[in-house]
Every structure is written in structure tokens, then in C-alpha cells.
ZATI-817899 format. One record per residue (C-alpha): x, z, y. Coordinates in steps of 0.5 Angstrom, whole numbers, plus 500, padded with zeros to 3 digits. Layout:
N
u / w / v
X / Z / Y
...
***
This chain:
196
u / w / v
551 / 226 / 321
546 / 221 / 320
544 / 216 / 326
538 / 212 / 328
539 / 205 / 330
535 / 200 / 333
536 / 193 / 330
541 / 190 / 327
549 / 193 / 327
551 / 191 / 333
558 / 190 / 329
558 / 186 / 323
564 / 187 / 321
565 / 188 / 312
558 / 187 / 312
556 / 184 / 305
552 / 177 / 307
546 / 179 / 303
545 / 185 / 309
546 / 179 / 314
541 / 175 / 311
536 / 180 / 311
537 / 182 / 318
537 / 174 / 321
531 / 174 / 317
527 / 179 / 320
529 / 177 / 327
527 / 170 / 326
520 / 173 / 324
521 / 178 / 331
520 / 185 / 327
522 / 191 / 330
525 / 196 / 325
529 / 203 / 325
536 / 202 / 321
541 / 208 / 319
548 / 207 / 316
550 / 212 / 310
554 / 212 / 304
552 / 208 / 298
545 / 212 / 296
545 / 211 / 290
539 / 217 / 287
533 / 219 / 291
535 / 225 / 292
540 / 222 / 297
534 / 217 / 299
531 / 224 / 301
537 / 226 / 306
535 / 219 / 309
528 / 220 / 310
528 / 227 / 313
532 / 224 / 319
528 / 217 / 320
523 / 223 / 320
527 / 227 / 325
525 / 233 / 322
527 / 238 / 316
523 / 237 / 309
520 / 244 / 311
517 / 242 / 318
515 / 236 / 314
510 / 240 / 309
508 / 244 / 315
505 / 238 / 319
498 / 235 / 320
496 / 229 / 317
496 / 226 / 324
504 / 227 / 324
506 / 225 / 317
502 / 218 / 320
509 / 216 / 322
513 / 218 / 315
516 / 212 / 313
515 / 212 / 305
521 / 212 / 302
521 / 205 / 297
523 / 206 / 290
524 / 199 / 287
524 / 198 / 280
525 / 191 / 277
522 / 190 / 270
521 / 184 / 265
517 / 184 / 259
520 / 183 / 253
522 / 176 / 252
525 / 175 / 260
519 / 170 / 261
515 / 174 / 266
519 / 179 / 271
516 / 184 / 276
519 / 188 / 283
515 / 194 / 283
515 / 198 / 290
513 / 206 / 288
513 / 211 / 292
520 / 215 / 291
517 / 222 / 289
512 / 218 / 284
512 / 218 / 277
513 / 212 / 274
509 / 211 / 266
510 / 204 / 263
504 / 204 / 260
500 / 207 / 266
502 / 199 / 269
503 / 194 / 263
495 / 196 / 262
494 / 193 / 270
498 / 188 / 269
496 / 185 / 262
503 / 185 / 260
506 / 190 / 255
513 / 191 / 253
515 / 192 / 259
522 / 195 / 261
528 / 195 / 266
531 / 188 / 267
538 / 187 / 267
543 / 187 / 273
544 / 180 / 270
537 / 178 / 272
537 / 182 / 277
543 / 179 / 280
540 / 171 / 278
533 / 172 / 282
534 / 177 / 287
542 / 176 / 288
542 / 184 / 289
546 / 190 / 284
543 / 196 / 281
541 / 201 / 287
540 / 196 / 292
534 / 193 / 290
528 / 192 / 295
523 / 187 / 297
528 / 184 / 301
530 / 181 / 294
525 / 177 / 294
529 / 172 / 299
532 / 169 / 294
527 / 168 / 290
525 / 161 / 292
521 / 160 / 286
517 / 165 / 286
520 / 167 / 279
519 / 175 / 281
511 / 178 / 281
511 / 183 / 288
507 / 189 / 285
505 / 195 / 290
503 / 202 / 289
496 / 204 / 292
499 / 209 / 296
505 / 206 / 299
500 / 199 / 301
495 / 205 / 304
501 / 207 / 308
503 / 205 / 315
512 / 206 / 314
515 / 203 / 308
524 / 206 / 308
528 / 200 / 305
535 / 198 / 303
537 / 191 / 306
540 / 189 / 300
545 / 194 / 300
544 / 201 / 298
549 / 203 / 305
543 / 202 / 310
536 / 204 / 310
531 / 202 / 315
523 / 204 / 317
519 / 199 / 317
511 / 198 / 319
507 / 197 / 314
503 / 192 / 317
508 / 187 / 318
510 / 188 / 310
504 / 186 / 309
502 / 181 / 316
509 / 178 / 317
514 / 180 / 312
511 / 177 / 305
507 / 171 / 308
515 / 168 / 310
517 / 171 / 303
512 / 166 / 300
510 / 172 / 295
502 / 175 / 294
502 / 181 / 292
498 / 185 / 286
496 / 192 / 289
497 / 198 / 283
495 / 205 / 281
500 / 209 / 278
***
């Protein structure tokens, strides 16, 4: 069963320095967050197991609630890193998980075409992360500012985000409002808000 925690593990044993590194840097900036614990979550569907229990309700009862509930509904990230053909411009994009991504849908917003999935070795040089545990806490290590943030309407209007801290064995909750007001000022990273 999975279980809530506040904060970081209390023990940091056989945890991977890039998990660390997101948590020291959370603390520094003081922001509070919900974490959960779990086997490598490597789809959206075991992303959906997740989500109901930061919810602490089944998908049932959560189709069921007033809008008023489903305020503190954390929206589960989906984080897709692109590129455009030549590997000169790179993109992290932050969609809701249950959103439908249509390539040409973005590159029109974002005046880049040939858009496409970017390597695990890009992935690996400007976001030091794998595949499966890309998030916006990738942007860490991104000191050059080589990776354009993009975001969703409907995840940037919400006010919980669910994320991987750069390994896809935790999850955690986070306001919104601190993504935006402390998270990406300290990351150095403006984003560009899309509508997909």
C-alpha cells in the first residue's frame, strides 16, 4: 500500500544523488510537499495509482466530487522532452498525463517544426535525468539555460502539480503557486504557457 509522507526520507539510504539534489533544493527554498514512495512508475497508468492515493480517494469517488474538492487534486505531470530536428533548440514540456499530445498542435505555438522525442543521451547531458523520470526538477542542471520550460494552460491554471523528483521511484504534490513563485524563479527558467 502506498504511503503519504511529509518532506524528504527521513532515510537517505540507496537513494540516487539526483533525488537528493531535488530535495536539498526544495528545502533551501523552504517548500512544503507531499512524497510517496513506490516501484519504478514507468507509464501513466501506474502514475493513476499514485495520484489516487495523494487524493486519498478512488478514481470513482473523484469523478464524483464538486469542483470545489477536486481544488486540491494534484495534476499528474506528464514531462515530455523534444528537440527540433538538427538538436539546436530543446524543449521540456509539462502536460497533464491524461492529455493528448499532437506535435503539430505545439510546433505552431511555439514556432518550431519538426519537432520530435529527444534522445536518452540529451536527456541525460542537459537534465542529467533517464527516461521515465523526466520532470521539471530536471531543470537543475540545466545552468545554461539550453531547455525551454513549456506548460499547459490547464496544468498552469491548476493549483497542484504531482511530479517525480528526478527518479521515477517517488512522487511528490506540490502547490502550483510555489512552481511558479519560487521553484522556476531559482531554476532561472521563464516559461512559455501552451494550449494543447
Amino acid at each position: 500500500m502506498l504511503k503519504i509522507e511529509i518532506g524528504r526520507p527521513a532515510d537517505e539510504t540507496g537513494r540516487h544523488p539526483r533525488e537528493i539534489r531535488v530535495y536539498d533544493f526544495l528545502d533551501k527554498l523552504g517548500i512544503e510537499y507531499e512524497r510517496i514512495d513506490h516501484h519504478a512508475a514507468n507509464s501513466m497508468e501506474v502514475c493513476g495509482d499514485i495520484d489516487q492515493t495523494f487524493q486519498r480517494m478512488t478514481l470513482q469517488q473523484f469523478k464524483e466530487c464538486s469542483a470545489a474538492e477536486r481544488a486540491n487534486h494534484a495534476i499528474i505531470c506528464k514531462n515530455l522532452f523534444l528537440c527540433n530536428r538538427q538538436e539546436t533548440k530543446l524543449y521540456l514540456l509539462m502536460i497533464p498525463g491524461d492529455k493528448r499530445f499532437v506535435t503539430k498542435d505545439l510546433s505552431a505555438q511555439i514556432n518550431s517544426s519538426r519537432l520530435s522525442f529527444a534522445s536518452p543521451e540529451l536527456m541525460l547531458k542537459y537534465l542529467d535525468v533517464l527516461p521515465g523520470s523526466v520532470s521539471v526538477f530536471g531543470l537543475l542542471n540545466d545552468t545554461e539555460n539550453r531547455v525551454q520550460l513549456l506548460i499547459d494552460s490547464d496544468l498552469y491554471d491548476s493549483n497542484y502539480v504531482g511530479c517525480h523528483p528526478c527518479m521515477n521511484t517517488s512522487s511528490m504534490r506540490i502547490k502550483l503557486s510555489d512552481l511558479k513563485e519560487k521553484i522556476l524563479p531559482a531554476l532561472h527558467h521563464k516559461p512559455i504557457i501552451v494550449k494543447l
